[in-house]
GUBAMAR-155726 format. One record per residue (C-alpha): residue in one letter; x, y, z. Coordinates in steps of 0.2 Angstrom, whole numbers, plus 2048, in hexadecimal, padded with zeros to 3 digits. Layout:
residues N
<pt A <X Y Z>>
...
END
This chain:
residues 305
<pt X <80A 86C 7AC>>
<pt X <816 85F 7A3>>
<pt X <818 84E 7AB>>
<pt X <82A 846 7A8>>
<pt X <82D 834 7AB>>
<pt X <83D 82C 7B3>>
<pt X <83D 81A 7AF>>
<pt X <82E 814 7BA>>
<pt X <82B 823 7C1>>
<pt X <825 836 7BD>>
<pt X <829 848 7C0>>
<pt X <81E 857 7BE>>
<pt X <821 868 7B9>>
<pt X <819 876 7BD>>
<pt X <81A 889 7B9>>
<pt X <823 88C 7CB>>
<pt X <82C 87C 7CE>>
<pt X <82E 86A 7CB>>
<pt X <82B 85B 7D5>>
<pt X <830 84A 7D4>>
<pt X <823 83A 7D9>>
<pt X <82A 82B 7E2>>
<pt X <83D 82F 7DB>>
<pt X <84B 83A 7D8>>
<pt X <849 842 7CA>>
<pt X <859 851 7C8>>
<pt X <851 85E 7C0>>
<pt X <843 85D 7CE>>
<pt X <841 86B 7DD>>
<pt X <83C 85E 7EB>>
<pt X <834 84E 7E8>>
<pt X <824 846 7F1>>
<pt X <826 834 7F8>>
<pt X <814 82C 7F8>>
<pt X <817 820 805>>
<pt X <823 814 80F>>
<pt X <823 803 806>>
<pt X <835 7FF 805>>
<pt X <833 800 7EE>>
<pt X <830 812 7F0>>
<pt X <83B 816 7FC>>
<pt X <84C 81D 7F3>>
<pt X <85C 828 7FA>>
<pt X <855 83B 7F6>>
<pt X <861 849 7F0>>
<pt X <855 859 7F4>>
<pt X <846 85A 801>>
<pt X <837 850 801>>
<pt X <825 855 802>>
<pt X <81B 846 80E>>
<pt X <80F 841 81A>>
<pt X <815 83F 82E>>
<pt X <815 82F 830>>
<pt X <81E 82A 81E>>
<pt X <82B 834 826>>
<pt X <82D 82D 837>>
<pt X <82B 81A 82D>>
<pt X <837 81D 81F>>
<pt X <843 822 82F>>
<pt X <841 810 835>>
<pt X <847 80A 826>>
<pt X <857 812 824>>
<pt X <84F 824 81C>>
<pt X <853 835 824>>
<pt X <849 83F 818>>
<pt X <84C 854 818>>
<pt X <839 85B 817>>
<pt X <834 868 80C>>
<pt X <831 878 818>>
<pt X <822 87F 810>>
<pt X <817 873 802>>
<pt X <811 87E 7F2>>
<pt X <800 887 7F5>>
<pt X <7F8 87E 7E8>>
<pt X <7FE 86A 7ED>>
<pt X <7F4 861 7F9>>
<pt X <7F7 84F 800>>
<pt X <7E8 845 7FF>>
<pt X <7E6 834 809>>
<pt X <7EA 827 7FB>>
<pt X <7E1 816 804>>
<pt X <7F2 80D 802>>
<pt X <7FB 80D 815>>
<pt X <7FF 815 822>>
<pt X <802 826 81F>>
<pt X <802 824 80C>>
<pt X <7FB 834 801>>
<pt X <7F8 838 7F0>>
<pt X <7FD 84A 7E9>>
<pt X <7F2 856 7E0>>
<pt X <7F8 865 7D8>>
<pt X <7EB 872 7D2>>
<pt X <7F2 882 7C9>>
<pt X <7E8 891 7C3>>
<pt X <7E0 884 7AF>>
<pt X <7E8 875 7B5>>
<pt X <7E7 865 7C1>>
<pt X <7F2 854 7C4>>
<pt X <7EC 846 7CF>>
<pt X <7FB 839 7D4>>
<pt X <7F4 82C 7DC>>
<pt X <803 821 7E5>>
<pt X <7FF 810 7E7>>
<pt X <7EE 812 7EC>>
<pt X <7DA 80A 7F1>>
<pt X <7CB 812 7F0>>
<pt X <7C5 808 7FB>>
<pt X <7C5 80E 80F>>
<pt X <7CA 7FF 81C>>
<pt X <7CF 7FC 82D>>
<pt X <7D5 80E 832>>
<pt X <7DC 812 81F>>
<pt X <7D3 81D 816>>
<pt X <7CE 81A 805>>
<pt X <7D3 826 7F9>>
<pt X <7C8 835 7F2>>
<pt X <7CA 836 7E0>>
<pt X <7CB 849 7D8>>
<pt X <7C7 850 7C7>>
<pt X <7D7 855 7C0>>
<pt X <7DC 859 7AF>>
<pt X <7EB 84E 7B0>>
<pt X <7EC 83C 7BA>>
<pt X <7FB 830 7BF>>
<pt X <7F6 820 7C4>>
<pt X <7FF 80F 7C9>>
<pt X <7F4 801 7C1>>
<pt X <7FF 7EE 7CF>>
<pt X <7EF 7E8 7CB>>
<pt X <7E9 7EF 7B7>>
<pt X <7E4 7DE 7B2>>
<pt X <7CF 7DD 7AE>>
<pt X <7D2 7CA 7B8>>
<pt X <7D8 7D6 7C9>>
<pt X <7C8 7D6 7D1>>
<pt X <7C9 7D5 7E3>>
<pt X <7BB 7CC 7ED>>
<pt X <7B3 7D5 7FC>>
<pt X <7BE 7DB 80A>>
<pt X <7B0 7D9 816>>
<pt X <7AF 7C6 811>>
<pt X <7C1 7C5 812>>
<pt X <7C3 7C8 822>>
<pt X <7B5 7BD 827>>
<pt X <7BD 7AE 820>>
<pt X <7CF 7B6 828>>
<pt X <7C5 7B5 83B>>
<pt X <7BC 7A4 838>>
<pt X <7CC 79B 833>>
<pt X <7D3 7A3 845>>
<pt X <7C8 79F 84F>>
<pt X <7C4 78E 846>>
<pt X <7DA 78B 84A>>
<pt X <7D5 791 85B>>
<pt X <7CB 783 861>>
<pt X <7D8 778 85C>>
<pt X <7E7 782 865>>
<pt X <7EE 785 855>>
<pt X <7F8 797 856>>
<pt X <7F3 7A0 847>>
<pt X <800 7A9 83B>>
<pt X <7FB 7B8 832>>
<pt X <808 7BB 825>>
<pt X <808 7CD 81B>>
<pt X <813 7DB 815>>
<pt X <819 7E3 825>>
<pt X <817 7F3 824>>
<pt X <806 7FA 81E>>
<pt X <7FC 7E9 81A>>
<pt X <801 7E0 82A>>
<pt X <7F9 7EE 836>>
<pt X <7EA 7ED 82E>>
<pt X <7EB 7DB 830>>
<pt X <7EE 7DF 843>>
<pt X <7DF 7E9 844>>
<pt X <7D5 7DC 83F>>
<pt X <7DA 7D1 84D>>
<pt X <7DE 7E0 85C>>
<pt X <7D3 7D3 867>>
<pt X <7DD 7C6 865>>
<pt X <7EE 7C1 86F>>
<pt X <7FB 7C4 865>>
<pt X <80F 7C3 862>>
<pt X <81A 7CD 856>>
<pt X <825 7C9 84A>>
<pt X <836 7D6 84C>>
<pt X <833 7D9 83C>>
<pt X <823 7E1 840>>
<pt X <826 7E5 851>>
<pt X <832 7F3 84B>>
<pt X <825 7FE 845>>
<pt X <81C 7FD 855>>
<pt X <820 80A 860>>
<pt X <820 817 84F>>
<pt X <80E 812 84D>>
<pt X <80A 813 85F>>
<pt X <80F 826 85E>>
<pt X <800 82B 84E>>
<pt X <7F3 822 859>>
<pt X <7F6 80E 852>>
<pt X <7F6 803 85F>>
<pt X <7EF 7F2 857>>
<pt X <7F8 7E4 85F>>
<pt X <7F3 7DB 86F>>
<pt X <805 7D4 872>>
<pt X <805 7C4 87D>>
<pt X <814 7BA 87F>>
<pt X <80D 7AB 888>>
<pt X <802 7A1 87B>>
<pt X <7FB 7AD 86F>>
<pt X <7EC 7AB 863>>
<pt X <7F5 7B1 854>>
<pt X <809 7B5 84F>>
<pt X <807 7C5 843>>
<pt X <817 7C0 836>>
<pt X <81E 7CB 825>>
<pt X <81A 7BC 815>>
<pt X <827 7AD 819>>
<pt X <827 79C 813>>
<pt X <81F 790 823>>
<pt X <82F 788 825>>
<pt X <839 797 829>>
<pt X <844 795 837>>
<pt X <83B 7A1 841>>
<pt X <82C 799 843>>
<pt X <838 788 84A>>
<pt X <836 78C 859>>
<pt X <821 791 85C>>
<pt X <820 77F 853>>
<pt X <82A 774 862>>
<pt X <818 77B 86E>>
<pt X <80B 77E 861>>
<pt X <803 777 852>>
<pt X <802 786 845>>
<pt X <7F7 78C 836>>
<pt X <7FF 79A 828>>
<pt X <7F3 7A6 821>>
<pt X <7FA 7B4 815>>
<pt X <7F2 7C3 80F>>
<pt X <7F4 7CB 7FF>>
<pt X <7EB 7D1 7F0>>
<pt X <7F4 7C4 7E3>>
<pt X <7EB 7B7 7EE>>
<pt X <7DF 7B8 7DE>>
<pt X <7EB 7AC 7D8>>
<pt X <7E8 79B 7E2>>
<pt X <7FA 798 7E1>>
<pt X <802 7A7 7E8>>
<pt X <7FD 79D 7FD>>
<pt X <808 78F 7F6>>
<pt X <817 79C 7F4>>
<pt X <819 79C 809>>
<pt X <811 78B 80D>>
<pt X <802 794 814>>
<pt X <7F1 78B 819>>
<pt X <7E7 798 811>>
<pt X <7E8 7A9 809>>
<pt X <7DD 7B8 80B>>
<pt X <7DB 7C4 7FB>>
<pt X <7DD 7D6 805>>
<pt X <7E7 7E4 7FB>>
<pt X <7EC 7F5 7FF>>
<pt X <7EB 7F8 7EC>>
<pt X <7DC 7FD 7E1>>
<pt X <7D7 7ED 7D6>>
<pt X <7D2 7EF 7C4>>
<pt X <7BF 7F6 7C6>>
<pt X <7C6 802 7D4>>
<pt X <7D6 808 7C6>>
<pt X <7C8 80A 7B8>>
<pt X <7BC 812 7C4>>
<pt X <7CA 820 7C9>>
<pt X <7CE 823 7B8>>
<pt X <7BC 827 7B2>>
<pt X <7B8 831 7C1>>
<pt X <7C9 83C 7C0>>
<pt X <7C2 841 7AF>>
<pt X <7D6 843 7AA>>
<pt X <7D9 849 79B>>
<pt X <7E9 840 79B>>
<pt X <7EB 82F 7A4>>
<pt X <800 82A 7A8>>
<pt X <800 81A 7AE>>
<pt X <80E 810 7B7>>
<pt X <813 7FF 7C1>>
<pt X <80B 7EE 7C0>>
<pt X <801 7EC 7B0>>
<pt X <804 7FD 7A9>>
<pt X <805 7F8 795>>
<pt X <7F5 7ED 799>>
<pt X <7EC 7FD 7A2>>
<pt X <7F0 808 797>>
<pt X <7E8 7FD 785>>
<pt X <7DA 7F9 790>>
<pt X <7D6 80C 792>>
<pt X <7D9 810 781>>
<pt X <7CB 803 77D>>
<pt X <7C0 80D 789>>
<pt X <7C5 81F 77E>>
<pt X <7D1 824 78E>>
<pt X <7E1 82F 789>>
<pt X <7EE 823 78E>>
<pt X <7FE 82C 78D>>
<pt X <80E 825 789>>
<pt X <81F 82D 78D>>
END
């Protein structure tokens, strides 16, 4: 196999065919499109290899994908950990393997999946977070601290907003809190009915004095919060991996910020790498140059294209 980059992104070829990751590489077959976060979404020129429910969400969002009719014998999707319907691809020919991970967490959460990491010769990895200093703290605790300061703005009437990315993170977010009255954001209420359909049905919608308003990351003082504040005192809460830095709450005026990523962190990025066993290592997004010197450090074949 020979692996091709584009910019940020890569393309691989194999003895029957080539197949662009995440973009739209034109001397590619048909490409594979990891998952429906709107920064890999892009306008596709040939079919597209992908999992249900990235279809059906990319659709929402203005993407009507063609489908690949029948998917190589020897690629299989493989849950990545990262959202909703997000996959990573393997490829495994006759002396030879590739592992490209997406955006992606080992770690298994809510109804996500964490993904199962393969030997492969060759591995693809995104490193958002491939800084040593990216260490997450304990989901679990997180979301402790998430339920205490809700039920602590409880008592006091306060409606509680959880701010999130809307698609992916914020449905875990909603799991969470499924006992809990809730409202929507349209933002978030768009995905709703699509979710519904693969078995997610998280929000416990209530119009008439809710426990918590479910929001995508705005500041505090947005308009659209105007009008909740002329009934109700209100406490922000946003979720996010780059809560690690004390400042990024400060960004959108929230109360409090909650460190729960759908990304691997640097143990998790170094401990997929390792357990690949890859003789080759591409890395890309976030901290790529960082990742890359730190594995070389470590004896890793870091590859650069």
């Amino acid at each position: 196999m020979e692996v091709f980059k584009h910019k940020d992104f890569f393309s691989v070829k194999t003895d029957n065919y080539s197949v662009s990751l995440d973009c739209n590489a034109p001397e590619a077959d048909f490409s594979f499109l990891s998952h429906s976060h709107s920064d890999h979404l892009f306008r596709a020129k040939k079919p597209l290899i992908m999992s249900d429910e990235t279809f059906e969400l990319a659709r929402i969002r203005g993407y009507n994908y063609e489908r690949l009719m029948e998917i190589p014998k020897n690629i299989s999707l493989i849950d990545s950990g990262h959202m909703i319907g997000s996959k990573s691809l393997y490829i495994k020919d006759e002396n030879e393997s590739l592992l490209f991970t997406g955006d992606f967490s080992t770690n298994s959460r809510a109804f996500i999946k964490g993904l199962k990491i393969k030997e492969c010769d060759s591995l693809i990895i995104e490193s958002t977070f491939g800084k040593p200093e990216f260490i997450f703290p304990d989901a679990t605790t997180e979301v402790k601290r998430a339920k205490d300061f809700v039920n602590d703005n409880l008592k006091k009437d306060y409606l509680t907003v959880l701010m999130g990315y809307p698609l992916g993170k914020m449905q875990e977010i909603m799991h969470y809190f499924k006992d809990h009255s809730s409202i929507l954001h349209p933002e978030i209420e768009k995905y709703e009915k699509a979710l519904n359909k693969f078995g997610l049905c998280n929000a416990n919608n209530c119009r008439l004095n809710p426990d918590i308003l479910f929001s995508p990351s705005l500041n505090s003082k947005n308009e659209y919060f105007s009008r909740f504040k002329k009934t109700r005192g209100m406490k922000f809460a946003v979720f996010s991996g780059w809560n690690l830095n004390p400042y990024y709450k400060r960004r959108f005026g929230a109360d409090e910020g909650f460190t729960l990523s759908d990304h691997a962190d640097f143990k998790e990025l170094l401990n997929t790498v390792k357990k690949s066993k890859a003789k080759n290592v591409y890395v890309h997004h976030g901290y790529s140059k960082e990742f890359k010197k730190f594995l070389r450090i470590e004896g890793i074949n870091a590859v650069d294209l």
